[in-house]
N, C-alpha and C positions, 0 to 999 in steps of 0.2 A: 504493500500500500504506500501510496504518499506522504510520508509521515510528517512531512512539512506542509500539508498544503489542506486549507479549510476545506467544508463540505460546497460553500458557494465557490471555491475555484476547481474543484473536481467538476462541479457543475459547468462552468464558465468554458472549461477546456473540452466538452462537446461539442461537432458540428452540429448545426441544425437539425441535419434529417436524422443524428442521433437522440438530439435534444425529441424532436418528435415520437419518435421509435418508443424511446422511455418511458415518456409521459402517455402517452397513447397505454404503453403496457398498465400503467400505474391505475390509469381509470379503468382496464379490463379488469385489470385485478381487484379493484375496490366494489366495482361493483359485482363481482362474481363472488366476495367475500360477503356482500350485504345478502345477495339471494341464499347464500349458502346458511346464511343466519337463521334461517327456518321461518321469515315473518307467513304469521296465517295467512291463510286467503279467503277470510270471511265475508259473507254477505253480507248487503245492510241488513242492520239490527234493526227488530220490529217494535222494540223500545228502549226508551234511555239506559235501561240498565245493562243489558250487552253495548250497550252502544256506549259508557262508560269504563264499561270494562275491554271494553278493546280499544279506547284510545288510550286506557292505562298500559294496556301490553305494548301496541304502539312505539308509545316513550320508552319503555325499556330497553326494546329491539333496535330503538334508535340510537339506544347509550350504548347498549351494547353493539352496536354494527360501530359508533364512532371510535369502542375503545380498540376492534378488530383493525377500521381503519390507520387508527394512530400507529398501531404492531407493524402493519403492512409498511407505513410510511416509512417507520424506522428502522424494517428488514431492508427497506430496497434503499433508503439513505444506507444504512452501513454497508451495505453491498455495494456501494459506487464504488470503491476503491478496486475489487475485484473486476466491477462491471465494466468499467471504462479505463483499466489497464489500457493503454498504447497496446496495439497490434504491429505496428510499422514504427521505427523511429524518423522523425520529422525535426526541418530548421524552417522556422518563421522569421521573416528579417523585417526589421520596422523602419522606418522611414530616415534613420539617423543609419540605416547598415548593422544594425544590435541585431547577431543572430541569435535564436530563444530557442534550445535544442530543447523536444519533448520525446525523449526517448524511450523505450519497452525496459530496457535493461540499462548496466551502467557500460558493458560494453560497447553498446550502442551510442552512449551519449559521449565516449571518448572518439566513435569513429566517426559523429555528425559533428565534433568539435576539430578533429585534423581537417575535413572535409571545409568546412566553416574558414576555417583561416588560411586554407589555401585559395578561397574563393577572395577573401578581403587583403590578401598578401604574400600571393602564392609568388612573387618573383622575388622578395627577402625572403622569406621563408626557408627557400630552398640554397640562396645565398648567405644565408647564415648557415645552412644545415651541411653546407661546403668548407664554408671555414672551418667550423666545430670539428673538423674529419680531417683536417689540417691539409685539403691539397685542394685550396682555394687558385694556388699558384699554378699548379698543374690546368684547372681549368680556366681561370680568368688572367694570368699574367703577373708581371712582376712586383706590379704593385701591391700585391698580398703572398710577397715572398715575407716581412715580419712576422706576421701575423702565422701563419703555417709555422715557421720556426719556432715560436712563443709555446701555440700548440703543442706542438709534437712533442718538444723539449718537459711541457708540464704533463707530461702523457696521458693526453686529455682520450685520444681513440680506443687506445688501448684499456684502460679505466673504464671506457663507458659499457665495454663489452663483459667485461666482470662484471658493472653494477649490474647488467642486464641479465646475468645470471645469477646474481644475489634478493631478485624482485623478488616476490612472493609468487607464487602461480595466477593467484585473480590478476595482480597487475602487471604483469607480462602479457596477459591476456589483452590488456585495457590499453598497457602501451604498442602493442600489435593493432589492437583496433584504427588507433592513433594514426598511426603509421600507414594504416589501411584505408583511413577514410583520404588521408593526403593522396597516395598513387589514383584514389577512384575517381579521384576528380582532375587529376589529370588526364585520364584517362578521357574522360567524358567533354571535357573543359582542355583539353592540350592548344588549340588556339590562342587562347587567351593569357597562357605565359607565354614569357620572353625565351627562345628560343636557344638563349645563352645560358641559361640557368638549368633546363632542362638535363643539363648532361648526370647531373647530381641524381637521375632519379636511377631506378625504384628507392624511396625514402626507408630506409628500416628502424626499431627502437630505441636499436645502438644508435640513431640519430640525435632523438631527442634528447637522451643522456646525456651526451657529448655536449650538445647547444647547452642544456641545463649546467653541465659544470663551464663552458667557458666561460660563461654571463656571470653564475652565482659565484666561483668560488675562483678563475681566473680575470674576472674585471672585478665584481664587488670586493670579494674578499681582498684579493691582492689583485691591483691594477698594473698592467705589464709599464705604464708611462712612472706609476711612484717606485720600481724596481732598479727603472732608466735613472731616476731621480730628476726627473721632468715635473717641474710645476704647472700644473693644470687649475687656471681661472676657473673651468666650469667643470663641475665635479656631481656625482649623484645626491641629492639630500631630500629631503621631506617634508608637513606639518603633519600633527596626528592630535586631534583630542578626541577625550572620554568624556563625557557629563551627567553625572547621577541626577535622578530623578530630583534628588533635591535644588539641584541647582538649573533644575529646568523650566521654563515657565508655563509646560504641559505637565509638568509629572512624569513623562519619559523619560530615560537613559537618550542620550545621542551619542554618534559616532562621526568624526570627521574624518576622512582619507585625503589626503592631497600630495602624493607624492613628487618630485623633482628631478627630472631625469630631461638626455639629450630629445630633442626632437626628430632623432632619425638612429636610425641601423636597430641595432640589440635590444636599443632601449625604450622601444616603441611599445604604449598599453593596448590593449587591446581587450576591448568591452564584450560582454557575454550573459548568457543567462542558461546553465546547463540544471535539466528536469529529468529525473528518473526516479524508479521507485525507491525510496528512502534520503534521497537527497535536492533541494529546489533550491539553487544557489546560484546567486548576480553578484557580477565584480568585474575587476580586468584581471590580467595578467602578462606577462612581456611574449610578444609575436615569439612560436616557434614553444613555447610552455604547453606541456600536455594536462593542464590545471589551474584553476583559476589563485592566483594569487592572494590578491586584496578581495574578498569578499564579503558577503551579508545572506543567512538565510532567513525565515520566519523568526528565529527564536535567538540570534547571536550575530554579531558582525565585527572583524577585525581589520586592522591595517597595521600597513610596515612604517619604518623611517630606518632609514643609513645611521647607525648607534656608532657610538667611538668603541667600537670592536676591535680588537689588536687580536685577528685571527694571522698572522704570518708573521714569519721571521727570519732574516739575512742573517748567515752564520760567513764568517771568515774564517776558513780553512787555511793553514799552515800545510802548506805541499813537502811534499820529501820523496825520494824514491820514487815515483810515478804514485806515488800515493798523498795521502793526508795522512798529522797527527794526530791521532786522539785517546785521551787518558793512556798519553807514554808511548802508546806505538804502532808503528805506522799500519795503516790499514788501505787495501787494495779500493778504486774506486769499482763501483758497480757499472760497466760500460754496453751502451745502444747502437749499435748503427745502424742509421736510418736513412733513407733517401730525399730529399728535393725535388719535387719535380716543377720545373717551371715551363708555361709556356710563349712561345717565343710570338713576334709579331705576324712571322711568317705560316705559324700554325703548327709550326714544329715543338714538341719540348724536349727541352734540356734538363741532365740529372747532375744535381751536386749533393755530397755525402754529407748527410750530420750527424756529427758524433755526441749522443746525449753522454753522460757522467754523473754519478749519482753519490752522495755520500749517504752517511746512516741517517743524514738530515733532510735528506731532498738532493731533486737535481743543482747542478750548478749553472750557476747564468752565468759567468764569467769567471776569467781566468788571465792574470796577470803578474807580474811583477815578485815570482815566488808564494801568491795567496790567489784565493779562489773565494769565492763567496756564492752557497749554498741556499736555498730556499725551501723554509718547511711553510705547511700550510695547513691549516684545521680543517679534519671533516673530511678528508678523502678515504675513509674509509667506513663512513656512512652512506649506503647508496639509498637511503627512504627518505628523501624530501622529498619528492612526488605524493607516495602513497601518505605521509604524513597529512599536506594541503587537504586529501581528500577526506580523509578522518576528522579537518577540521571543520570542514563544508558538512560531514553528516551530522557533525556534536550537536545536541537538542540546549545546552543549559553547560555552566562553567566549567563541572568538573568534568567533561566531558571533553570536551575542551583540553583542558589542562592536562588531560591522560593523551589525548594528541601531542600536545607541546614540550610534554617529558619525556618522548626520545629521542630531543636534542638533535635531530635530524637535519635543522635547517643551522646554517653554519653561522651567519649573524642577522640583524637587523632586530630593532626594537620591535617588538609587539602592540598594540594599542587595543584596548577590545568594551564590547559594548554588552549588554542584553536585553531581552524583554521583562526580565525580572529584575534590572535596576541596577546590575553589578557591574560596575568597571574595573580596568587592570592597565597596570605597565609593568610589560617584562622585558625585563635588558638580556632579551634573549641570544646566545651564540654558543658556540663551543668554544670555551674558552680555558687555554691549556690551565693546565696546572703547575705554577712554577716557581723555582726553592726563596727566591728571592728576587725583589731586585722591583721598581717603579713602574708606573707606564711609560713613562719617558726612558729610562732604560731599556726597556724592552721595544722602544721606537727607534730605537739607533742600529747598526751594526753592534751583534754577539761574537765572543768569543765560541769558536767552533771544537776546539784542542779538549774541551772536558768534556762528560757527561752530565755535571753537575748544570749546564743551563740545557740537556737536550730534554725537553717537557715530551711527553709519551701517552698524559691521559689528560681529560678533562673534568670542568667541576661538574658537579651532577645539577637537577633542575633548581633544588631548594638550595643551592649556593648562591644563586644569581638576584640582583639584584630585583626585588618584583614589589607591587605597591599592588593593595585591592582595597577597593569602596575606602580611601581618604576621606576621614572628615569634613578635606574643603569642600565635596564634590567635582571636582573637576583632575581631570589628568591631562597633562601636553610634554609634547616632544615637539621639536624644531630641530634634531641633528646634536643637541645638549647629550650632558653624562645624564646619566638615571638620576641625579640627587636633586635636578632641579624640576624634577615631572611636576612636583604642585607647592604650594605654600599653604599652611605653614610644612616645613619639609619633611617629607617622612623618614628619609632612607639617610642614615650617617654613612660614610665613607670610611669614618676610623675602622667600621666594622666588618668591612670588606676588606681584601689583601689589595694592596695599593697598585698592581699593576692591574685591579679588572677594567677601570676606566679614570679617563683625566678628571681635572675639575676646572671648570669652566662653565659661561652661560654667554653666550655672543648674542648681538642685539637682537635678532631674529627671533632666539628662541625667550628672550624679554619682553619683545611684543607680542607673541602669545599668549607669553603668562598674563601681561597684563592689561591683555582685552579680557580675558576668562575671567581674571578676580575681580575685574570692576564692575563685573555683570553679576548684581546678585542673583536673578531671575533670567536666565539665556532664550528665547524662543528660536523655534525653528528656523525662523524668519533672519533674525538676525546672527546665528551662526554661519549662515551662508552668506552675508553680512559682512560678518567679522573674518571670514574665508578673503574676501575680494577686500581687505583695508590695503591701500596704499599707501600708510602713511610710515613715512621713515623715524626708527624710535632711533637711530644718531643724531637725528637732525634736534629730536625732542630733549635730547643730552648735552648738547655742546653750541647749538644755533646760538643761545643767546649771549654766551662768551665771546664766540668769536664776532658778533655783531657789536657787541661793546668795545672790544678791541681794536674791530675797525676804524669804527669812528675814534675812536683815541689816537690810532698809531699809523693808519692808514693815509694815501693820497686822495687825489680825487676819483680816481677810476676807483678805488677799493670802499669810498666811499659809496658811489653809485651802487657798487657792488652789495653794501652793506642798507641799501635804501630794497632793494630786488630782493634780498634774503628775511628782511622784517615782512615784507608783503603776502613774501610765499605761504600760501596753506599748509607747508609740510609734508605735503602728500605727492605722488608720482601716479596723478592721473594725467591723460593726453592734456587736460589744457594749464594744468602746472607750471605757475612759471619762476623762476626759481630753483627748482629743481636740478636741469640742467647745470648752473652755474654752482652748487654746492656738489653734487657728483664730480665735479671737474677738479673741485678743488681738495677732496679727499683722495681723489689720483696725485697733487700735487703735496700731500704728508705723507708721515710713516707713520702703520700703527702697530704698535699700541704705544709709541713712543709720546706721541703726541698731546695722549692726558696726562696730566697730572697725577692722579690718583688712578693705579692699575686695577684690574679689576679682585674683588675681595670676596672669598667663601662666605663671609659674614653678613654682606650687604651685596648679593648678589643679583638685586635689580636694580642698584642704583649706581653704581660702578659697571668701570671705568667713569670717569666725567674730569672737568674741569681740563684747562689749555697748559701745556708745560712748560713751554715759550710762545708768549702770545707773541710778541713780535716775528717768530719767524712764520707764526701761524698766518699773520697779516700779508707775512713775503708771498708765501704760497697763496691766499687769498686773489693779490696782486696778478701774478703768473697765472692762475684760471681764468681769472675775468681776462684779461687780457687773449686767453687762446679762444676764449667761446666768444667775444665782442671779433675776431678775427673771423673766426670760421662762422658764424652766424648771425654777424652784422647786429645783436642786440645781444645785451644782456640775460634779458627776460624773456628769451625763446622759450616758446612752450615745448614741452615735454616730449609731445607726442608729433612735434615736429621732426625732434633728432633721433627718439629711440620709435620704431616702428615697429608692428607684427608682422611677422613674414614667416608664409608656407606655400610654397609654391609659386606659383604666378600671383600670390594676391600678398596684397601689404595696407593695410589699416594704420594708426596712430596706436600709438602704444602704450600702455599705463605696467603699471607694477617697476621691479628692479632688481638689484644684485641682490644677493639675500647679508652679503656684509654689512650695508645700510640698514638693516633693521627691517625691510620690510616684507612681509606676512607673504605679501603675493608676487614670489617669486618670479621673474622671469631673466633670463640670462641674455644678453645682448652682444653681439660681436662688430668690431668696428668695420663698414665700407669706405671704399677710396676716396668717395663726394663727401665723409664728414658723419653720415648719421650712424645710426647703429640698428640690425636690425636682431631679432629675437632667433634665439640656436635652439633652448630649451630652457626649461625650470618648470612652472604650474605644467603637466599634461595631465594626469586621469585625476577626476574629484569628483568625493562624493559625499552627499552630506543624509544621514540618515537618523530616523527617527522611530524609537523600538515601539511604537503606539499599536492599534486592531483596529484599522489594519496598518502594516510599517509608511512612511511615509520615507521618500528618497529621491533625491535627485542627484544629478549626476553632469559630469562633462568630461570629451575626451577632446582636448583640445586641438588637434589638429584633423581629427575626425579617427571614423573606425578602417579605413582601408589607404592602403598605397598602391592599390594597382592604377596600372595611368588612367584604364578605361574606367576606375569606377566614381562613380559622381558624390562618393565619401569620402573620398581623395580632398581633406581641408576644409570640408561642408561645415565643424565648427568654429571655425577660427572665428568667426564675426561674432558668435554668442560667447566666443573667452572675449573679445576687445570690449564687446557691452557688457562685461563680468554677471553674464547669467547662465544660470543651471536649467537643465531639462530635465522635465520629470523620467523616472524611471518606469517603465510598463513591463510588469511581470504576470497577472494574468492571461488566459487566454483571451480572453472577451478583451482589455485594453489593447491587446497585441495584434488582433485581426482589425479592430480600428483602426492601427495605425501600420497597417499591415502594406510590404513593400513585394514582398515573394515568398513562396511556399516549394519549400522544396520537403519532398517525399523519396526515403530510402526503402526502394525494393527488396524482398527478404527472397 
């Protein structure tokens, strides 16, 4: 049976001539149960007193046929779930491209889910499921010779083919279906991909493992650019709150999701709504996932954010003998050879040899100068973060839940979670070693490789990890902070965790969270989505009026004018902002954290950092902005959304939100063009604002729409409702979903 889904949406998800069929049966039956009641068939009475005594029996046979009725009602209600089982599994796509799989079984709903996302991105899809297999090179060229190497080297192909034998039987089955419903649509559909991508097929399970660990545990966990030691402007991050019913202004629990990720390749969301017997779950998850990520069912709803997780570690190997030292002697490395294949312009490929190397820490990325430096990483010998997601998708209620989330399966990211019975959570969830000694900031640098004493082997168990449930404040947030600043007043000490689980720290981002949530004693629906879309920068609400003081003190007359445009500004980084612009410019022109006075303090850690360190050089640098932005934009008080624009595709709007270093909630990441303006890369894509009420209330947005195929017309269809910072409702029955119904596809059995 449905075990998520009311008796009005069992009803809702018949077609008509079913809906008829039923009800048709229902009056056969009712009235075939009154006749069967035995009412007499008497003649008229030839006086009142039969004639009395038969409208008294009458009424009886009436009570009694209604209480037959009520029995009947109630057999053929409890029998819907049997009655109207799916025969066929089925994808319904609504007008936004959200395909709503209603599938007979769960096998079925993982193979209208491959099918589904080959249909809305089947030309990444398959180009991601090429790199994950490391001979991106061999099919597309030189330009993903890195990237193959990165692979192969963290032996990502090889890995996947174990997890895939380490599945359980149901989900090898379900990741088979997966993989099954991708080829059928090629099959069916092979026009419609790019031609170049094709060569990747038939797709197998061993696929999605492989994509699952590049993404989770070789970008998020460890990113091949921080091993480079490449500093990367735009980086994964997230919002996430919890809100107890006390702190609602319905009585509900909410749930916000708003993750922060690039606007293209891996890191793309990808919106869903999968239906089979015992599980009815909406959310996204990243293109090329056999499982929805971020999700909500009838009775629980979670999301992620990027936690300051120190799942990896660079070890320095001391070489000797064709070997390394370690505790005293030398030891042989573990050696790969493996081929390259690259192809060539002419169509030809060429084969160059790579020798992976392995110590008892991990492979080696490098190797010079008499040392080596090794790289371990958490979690690659977990292969259940798949099957785990689904476990969470079926949980009914917390602990349920939480017996999902105790086999540490999934390697980092904070947890955030909601229900219908009012409980919230933050879990500073990861696999996180276990290790003799030594800080977070220690354990962020290069280790000594020559001991055993720092090589960590296990990790803490669930209840070691930092977790917070139903806070007094009512309310929970993350912005990308350590666990200690989820709410106020603070629940979680530090001293009492081992110092290298997480830093400590609160950056302005995760300050303006907090403090839109505290200042709201009563939240509504309304304005959590609201408080989703603020643009208002909390540096600017830190430091503006110093440095405005300052100006006029210390300043010329440009820095003056400068400091007339900066009192005027709203604060905020919407399109007609003005202001804006010239104070962004001039935080490019300081250093931070150098710059305030007072560093930021565990003690008072929403009101620190603040104050100017040298206000005159603050003035210099004031100086120097105005001066580039009155250059390149002829005013000071250019608006906003003049210079920073949205851009996806062919279309570009004016642009609101910003870097998330400024403090502000609604993220978007901007990169500079040649003419001066900036247009949008990534930060806000999938948001969802949900409400645990009967029935849930949710809305949602994928911001740059649900597909990347060129031909399909979801290709960017939301970009203009993220620029007007609005959400669309979410449609999860059937009855709203044929309303807004776009295609009906049917899988033959």
């Amino acid at each position: 049976m449905y075990s998520f889904e009311s008796e009005g949406e069992k009803c809702d998800r018949l077609d008509e001539p079913q809906r008829s069929h039923i009800k048709g049966a229902e009056v056969s039956s009712v009235e075939e149960g009154v006749r069967c009641g035995g009412l007499p068939r008497c003649s008229n009475s030839r006086d009142g007193v039969y004639r009395g005594r038969r409208e008294k029996m009458q009424r009886r046979f009436w009570r009694f046929g209604l209480v037959v009725l009520g029995l009947i009602v109630v057999l053929l209600v409890g029998g819907y779930g049997r009655a109207i089982l799916p025969t066929a599994t089925e994808i319904l796509w609504d007008t936004y491209g959200v395909p709503h799989v209603f599938a007979k079984d769960a096998r079925g709903a993982f193979q209208a889910f491959g099918w589904a996302q080959m249909q809305s991105h089947g030309d990444l899809l398959l180009r991601l499921y090429g790199q994950a297999r490391g001979r991106a090179a061999e099919y597309w060229g030189e330009s993903y010779l890195d990237s193959d190497r990165w692979v192969l080297t963290m032996g990502v192909p090889n890995r996947a083919r174990r997890w895939y034998q380490l599945q359980s039987p149901a989900f090898q089955s379900y990741l088979e279906a997966f993989a099954a419903g991708i080829n059928q649509y090629v099959q069916e559909h092979g026009d419609l991909i790019d031609d170049k991508v094709e060569v990747v097929l038939p797709v197998n399970p061993e696929d999605a493992l492989a994509h699952l660990q590049r993404v989770l545990y070789f970008t998020f966990v460890v990113n091949p650019a921080q091993v480079a030691g490449v500093e990367e402007k735009y980086s994964a991050g997230s919002n996430a709150w919890a809100i107890a019913p006390s702190r609602s202004a319905n009585g509900h629990a909410m749930l916000l999701a708003n993750p922060h990720l690039l606007w293209s390749d891996r890191f793309l969301w990808y919106e869903a709504q999968l239906q089979a017997p015992g599980v009815d779950i909406y959310g996204a998850t990243l293109v090329g996932f056999p499982g929805l990520a971020i999700a909500f069912n009838n009775n629980l709803g979670w999301t992620y954010t990027v936690n300051t997780h120190d799942g990896w570690d660079a070890y320095e190997l001391q070489l000797q003998d064709d070997g390394y030292l370690f505790d005293g002697k030398v030891r042989a490395f573990e050696t790969e050879n493996l081929t390259l294949r690259v192809k060539q312009q002419d169509g030809s490929v060429r084969s160059q040899p790579l020798l992976v190397s392995r110590s008892v820490h991990g492979p080696v990325i490098s190797q010079q100068d008499g040392k080596a430096l090794a790289l371990r990483v958490v979690g690659l010998d977990q292969p259940g973060v798949l099957e785990q997601w689904w476990n969470m998708a079926r949980a009914k209620n917390l602990t349920q839940f939480e017996a999902a989330l105790q086999r540490l399966q999934l390697p980092m990211f904070t947890v955030m979670y909601a229900d219908r019975k009012g409980h919230i959570m933050h879990l500073f969830n990861g696999q996180v070693p276990i290790r003799q000694a030594g800080d977070y900031q220690y354990w962020s640098g290069v280790i000594p490789g020559e001991t055993s004493k720092t090589l960590w082997t296990k990790y803490h168990a669930y209840q070691d990890l930092p977790r917070v449930v139903d806070p007094a404040s009512g309310w929970l947030q993350n912005a990308n902070d350590p666990p200690w600043t989820t709410t106020f007043p603070q629940v979680l000490d530090p001293a009492k965790f081992p110092a290298y689980m997480a830093p400590q720290f609160m950056h302005f981002r995760a300050q303006r969270s907090a403090r839109m949530l505290d200042e709201d004693r009563q939240i509504s629906f309304e304005e959590m989505m609201q408080y989703k879309h603020s643009t208002r920068m909390e540096l600017s609400d830190r430091i503006l009026d110093n440095l405005i003081l300052v100006a006029r003190e210390y300043g010329n007359e440009l820095v003056r004018q400068a400091a007339d445009v900066l009192e005027s500004w709203d604060r905020q980084t919407e399109a007609n902002s003005r202001g804006a612009v010239l104070f962004t410019a001039w935080t490019n022109e300081v250093k931070f954290p150098e710059v305030f006075a007072t560093p930021w303090l565990f003690c008072s850690p929403r009101t620190t950092p603040n104050g100017l360190a040298n206000p005159q050089s603050a003035v210099k640098a004031l100086e120097t902005a105005a001066g580039k932005v009155k250059q390149a934009y002829g005013t000071l008080n250019v608006r906003w959304g003049d210079v920073f624009q949205l851009q996806y595709g062919n279309q570009k709007l004016p642009g609101n939100g910003a870097f998330d270093n400024l403090g502000v909630f609604r993220t978007v990441w901007f990169a500079p063009q040649r003419d001066g303006s900036y247009t949008s890369i990534g930060g806000d894509s999938y948001v969802a604002a949900i409400e645990f009420s009967n029935p849930i209330r949710a809305m949602t947005l994928n911001s740059y729409g649900n597909s990347t195929q060129p031909h399909s017309q979801h290709n960017g269809d939301q970009l203009s409702l993220f620029a007007q910072k609005q959400l669309r409702p979410v449609w999860r029955s059937r009855q709203d979903i044929q309303a807004h119904l776009e295609e009906h596809k049917v899988f033959q059995q």
